[in-house]
Structure formats: structure tokens, C-alpha cells
MIMI-536077 format. One line per field, with one value per residue: x, y negated, z negated of N, C-alpha, C in turn; residue in three letters; residue number from 1. Coordinates in nm, 2 decimals. Layout:
BEGIN
n_east = X | ...
n_north = Y | ...
n_up = Z | ...
ca_east = X | ...
ca_north = Y | ...
ca_up = Z | ...
c_east = X | ...
c_north = Y | ...
c_up = Z | ...
code = ALA | ...
pos = NUM | ...
***
This chain:
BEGIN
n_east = 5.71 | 5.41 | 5.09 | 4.75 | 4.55 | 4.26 | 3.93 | 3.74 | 3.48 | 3.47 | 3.66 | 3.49 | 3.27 | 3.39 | 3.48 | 3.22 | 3.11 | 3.33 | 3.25 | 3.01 | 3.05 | 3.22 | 2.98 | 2.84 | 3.03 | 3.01 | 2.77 | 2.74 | 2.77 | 2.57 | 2.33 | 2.30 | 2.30 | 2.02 | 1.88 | 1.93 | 1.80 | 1.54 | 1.42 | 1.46 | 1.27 | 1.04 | 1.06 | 1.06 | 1.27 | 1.24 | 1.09 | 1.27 | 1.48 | 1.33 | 1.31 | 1.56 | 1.70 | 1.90 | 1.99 | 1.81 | 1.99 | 2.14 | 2.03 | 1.95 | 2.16 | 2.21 | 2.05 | 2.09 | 2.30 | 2.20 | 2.04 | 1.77 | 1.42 | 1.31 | 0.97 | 0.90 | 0.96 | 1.21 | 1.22 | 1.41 | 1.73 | 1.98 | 1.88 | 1.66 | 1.56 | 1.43 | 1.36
n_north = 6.36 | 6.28 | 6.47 | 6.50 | 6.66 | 6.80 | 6.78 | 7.03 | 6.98 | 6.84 | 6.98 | 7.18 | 7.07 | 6.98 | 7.26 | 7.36 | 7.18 | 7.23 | 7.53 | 7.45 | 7.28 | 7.49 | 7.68 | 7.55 | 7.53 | 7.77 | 7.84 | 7.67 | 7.69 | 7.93 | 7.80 | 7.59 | 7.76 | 7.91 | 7.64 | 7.58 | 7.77 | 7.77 | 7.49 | 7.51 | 7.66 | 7.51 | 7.35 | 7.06 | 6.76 | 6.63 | 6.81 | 7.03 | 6.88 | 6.79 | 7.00 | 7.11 | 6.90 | 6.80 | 6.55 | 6.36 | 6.29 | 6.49 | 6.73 | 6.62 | 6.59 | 6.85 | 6.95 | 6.78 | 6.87 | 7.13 | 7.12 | 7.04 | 7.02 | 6.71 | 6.61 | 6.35 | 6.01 | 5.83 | 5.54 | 5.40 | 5.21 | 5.30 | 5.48 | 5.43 | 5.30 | 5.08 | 4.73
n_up = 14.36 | 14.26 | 14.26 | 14.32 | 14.12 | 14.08 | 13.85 | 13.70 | 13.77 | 13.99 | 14.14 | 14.20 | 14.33 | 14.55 | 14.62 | 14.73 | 14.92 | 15.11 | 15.18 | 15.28 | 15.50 | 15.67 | 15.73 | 15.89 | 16.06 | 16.16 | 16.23 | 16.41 | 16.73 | 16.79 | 16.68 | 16.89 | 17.14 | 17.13 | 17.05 | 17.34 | 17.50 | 17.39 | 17.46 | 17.74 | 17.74 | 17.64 | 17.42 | 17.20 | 17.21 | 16.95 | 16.80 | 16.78 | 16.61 | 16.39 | 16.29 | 16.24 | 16.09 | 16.24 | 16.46 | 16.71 | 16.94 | 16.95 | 17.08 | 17.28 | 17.48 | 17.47 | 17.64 | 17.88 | 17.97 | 17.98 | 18.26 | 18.18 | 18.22 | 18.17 | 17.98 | 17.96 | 18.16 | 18.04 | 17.82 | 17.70 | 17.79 | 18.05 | 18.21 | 18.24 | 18.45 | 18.69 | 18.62
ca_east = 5.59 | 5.29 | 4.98 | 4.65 | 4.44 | 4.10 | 3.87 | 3.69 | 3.33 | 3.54 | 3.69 | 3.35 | 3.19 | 3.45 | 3.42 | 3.11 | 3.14 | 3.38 | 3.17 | 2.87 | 3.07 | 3.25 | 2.91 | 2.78 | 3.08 | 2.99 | 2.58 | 2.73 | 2.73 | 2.44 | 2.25 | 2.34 | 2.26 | 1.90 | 1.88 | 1.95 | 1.73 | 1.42 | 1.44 | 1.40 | 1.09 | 0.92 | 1.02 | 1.09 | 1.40 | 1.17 | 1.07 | 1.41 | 1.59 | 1.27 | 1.31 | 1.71 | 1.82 | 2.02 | 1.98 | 1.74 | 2.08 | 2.23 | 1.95 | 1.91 | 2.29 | 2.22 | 1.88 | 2.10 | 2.41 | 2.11 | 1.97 | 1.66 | 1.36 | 1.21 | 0.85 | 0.87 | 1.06 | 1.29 | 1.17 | 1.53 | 1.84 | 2.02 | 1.79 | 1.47 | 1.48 | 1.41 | 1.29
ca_north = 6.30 | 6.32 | 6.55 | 6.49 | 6.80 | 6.78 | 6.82 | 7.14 | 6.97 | 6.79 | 7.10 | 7.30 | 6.98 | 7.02 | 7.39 | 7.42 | 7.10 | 7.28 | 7.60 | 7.42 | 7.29 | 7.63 | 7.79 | 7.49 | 7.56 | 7.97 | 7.84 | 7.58 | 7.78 | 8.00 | 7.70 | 7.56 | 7.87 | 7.91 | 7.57 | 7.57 | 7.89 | 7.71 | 7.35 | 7.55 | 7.70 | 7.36 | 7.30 | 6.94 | 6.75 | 6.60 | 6.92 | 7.06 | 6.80 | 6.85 | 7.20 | 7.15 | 6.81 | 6.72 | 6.45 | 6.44 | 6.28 | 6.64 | 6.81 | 6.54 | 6.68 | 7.05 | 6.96 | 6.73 | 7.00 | 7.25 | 7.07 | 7.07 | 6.87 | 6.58 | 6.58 | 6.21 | 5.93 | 5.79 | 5.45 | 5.29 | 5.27 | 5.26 | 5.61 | 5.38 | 5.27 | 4.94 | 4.64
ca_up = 14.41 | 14.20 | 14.33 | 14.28 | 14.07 | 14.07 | 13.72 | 13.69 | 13.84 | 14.11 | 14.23 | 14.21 | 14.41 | 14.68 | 14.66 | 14.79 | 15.02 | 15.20 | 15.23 | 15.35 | 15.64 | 15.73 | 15.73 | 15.95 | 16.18 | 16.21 | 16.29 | 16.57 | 16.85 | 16.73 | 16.74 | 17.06 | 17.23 | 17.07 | 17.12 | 17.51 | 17.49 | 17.33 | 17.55 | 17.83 | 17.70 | 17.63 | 17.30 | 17.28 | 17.10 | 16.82 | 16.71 | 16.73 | 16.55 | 16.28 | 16.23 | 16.17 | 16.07 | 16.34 | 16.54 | 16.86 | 17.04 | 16.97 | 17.18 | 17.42 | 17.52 | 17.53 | 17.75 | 17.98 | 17.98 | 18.03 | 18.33 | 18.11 | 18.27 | 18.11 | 17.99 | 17.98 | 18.17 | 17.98 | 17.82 | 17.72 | 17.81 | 18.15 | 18.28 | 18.24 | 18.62 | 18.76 | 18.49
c_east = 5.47 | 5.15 | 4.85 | 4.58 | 4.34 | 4.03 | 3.79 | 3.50 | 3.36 | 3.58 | 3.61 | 3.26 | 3.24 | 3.48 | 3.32 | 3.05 | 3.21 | 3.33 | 3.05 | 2.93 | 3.12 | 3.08 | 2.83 | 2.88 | 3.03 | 2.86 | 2.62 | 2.66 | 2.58 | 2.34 | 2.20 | 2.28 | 2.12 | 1.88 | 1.82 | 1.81 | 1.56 | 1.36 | 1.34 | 1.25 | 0.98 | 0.94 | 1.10 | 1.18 | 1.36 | 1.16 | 1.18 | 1.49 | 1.43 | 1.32 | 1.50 | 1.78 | 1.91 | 1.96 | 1.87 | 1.88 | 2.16 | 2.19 | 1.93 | 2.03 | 2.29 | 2.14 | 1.98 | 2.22 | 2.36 | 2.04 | 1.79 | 1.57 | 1.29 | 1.10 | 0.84 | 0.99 | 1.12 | 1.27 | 1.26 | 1.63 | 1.86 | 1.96 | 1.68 | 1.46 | 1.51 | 1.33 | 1.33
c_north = 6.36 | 6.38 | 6.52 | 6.66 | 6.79 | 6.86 | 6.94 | 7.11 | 6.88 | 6.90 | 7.18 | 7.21 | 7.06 | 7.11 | 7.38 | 7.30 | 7.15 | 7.42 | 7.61 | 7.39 | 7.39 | 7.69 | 7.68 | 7.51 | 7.67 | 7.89 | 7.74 | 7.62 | 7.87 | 7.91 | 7.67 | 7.65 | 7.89 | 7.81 | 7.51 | 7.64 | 7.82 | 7.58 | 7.36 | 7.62 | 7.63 | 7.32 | 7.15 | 6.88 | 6.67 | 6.73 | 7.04 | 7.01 | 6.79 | 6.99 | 7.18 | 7.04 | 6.78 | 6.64 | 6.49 | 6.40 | 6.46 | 6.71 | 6.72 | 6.62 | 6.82 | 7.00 | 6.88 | 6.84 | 7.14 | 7.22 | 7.03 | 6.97 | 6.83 | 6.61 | 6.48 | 6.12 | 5.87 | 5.65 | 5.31 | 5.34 | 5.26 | 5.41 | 5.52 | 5.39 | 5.13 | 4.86 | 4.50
c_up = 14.34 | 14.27 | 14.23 | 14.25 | 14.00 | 13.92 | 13.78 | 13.80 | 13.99 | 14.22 | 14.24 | 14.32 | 14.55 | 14.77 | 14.80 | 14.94 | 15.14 | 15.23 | 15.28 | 15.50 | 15.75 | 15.78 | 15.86 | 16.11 | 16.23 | 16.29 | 16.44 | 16.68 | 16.88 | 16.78 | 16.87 | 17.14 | 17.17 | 17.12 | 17.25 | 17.56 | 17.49 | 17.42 | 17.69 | 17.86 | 17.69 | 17.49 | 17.31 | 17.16 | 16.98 | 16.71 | 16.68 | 16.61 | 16.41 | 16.21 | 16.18 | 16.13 | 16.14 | 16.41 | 16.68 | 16.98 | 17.06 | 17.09 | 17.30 | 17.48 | 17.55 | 17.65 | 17.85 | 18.05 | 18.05 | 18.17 | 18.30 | 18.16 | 18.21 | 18.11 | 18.01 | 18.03 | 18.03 | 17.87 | 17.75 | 17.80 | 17.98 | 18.25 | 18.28 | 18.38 | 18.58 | 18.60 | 18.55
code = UNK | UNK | UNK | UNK | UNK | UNK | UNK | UNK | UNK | UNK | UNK | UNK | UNK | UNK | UNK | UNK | UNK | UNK | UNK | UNK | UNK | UNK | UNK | UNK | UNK | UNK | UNK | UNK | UNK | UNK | UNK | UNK | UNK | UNK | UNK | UNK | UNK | UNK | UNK | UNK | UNK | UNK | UNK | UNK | UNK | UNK | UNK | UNK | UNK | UNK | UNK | UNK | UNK | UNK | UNK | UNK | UNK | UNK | UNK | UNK | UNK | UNK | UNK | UNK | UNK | UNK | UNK | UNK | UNK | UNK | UNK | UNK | UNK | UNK | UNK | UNK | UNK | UNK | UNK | UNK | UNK | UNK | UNK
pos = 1 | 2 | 3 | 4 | 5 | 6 | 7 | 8 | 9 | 10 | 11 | 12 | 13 | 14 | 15 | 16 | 17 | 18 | 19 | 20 | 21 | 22 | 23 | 24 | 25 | 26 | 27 | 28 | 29 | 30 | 31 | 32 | 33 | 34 | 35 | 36 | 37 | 38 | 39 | 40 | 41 | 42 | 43 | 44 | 45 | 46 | 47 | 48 | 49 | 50 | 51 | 52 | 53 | 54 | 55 | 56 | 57 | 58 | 59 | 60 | 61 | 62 | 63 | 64 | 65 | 66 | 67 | 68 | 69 | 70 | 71 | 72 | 73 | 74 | 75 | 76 | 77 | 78 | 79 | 80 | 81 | 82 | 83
***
């Protein structure tokens, strides 16, 4: 059965592809917990998801996981209320 072996700039790509995501694994948690930490303080999931490229759905999830309270109702979605 023939194996695939990657060229010298193929296997330096995928190198470091795969130690961006390891090092993305180690910061998960880290995150998350800062994160949680920060939410609670008033920082809001715009400027979260600014500061680190992740999503603001990410932090919507800590802040709902966190019981985190809303500065603003909701304005889609099946949390709006009545319409």
C-alpha cells in the first residue's frame, strides 16, 4: 500500500499547523477561565471576541454557562420575547 510523504515545504506547512493548534489546545481552558473571570466584570462579548479572534458566539456561552447578566435584551432569536 502506497504512503503518502509530504515535500520538504509541505511538511514544514503542516509542521507548524499542527503546533499552532496544540498550543491553541494548552490556551483553551486558560482562556475560558479569564474569559468567565472578565464577563463577570463587565467586559462585553464584542470586545472579547476583538481582543482574541474568536467568535462572540464562543463568549455568549461562557456568559450563559457563567449565569452572566445581559447588558442588553436580546434583539434576535427565540430569547427576543414577544413579536
Amino acid at each position: 500500500m502506497p504512503t503518502y510523504t509530504p515535500d520538504d515545504e509541505a511538511a514544514r506547512l503542516y509542521a507548524r499547523y499542527k503546533r499552532a493548534r496544540e498550543t491553541e489546545a494548552e490556551l483553551k481552558d486558560p482562556v475560558r477561565d479569564q474569559a468567565a473571570a472578565d464577563l463577570k466584570a463587565g467586559a462585553t462579548v464584542s470586545e472579547l471576541a476583538k481582543l482574541t479572534g474568536l467568535t462572540p458566539e464562543f463568549f455568549r456561552r461562557i456568559a450563559r454557562a457563567e449565569g452572566v447578566e445581559r447588558l442588553r435584551p436580546p434583539t434576535v432569536g427565540k430569547l427576543r420575547g414577544n413579536s
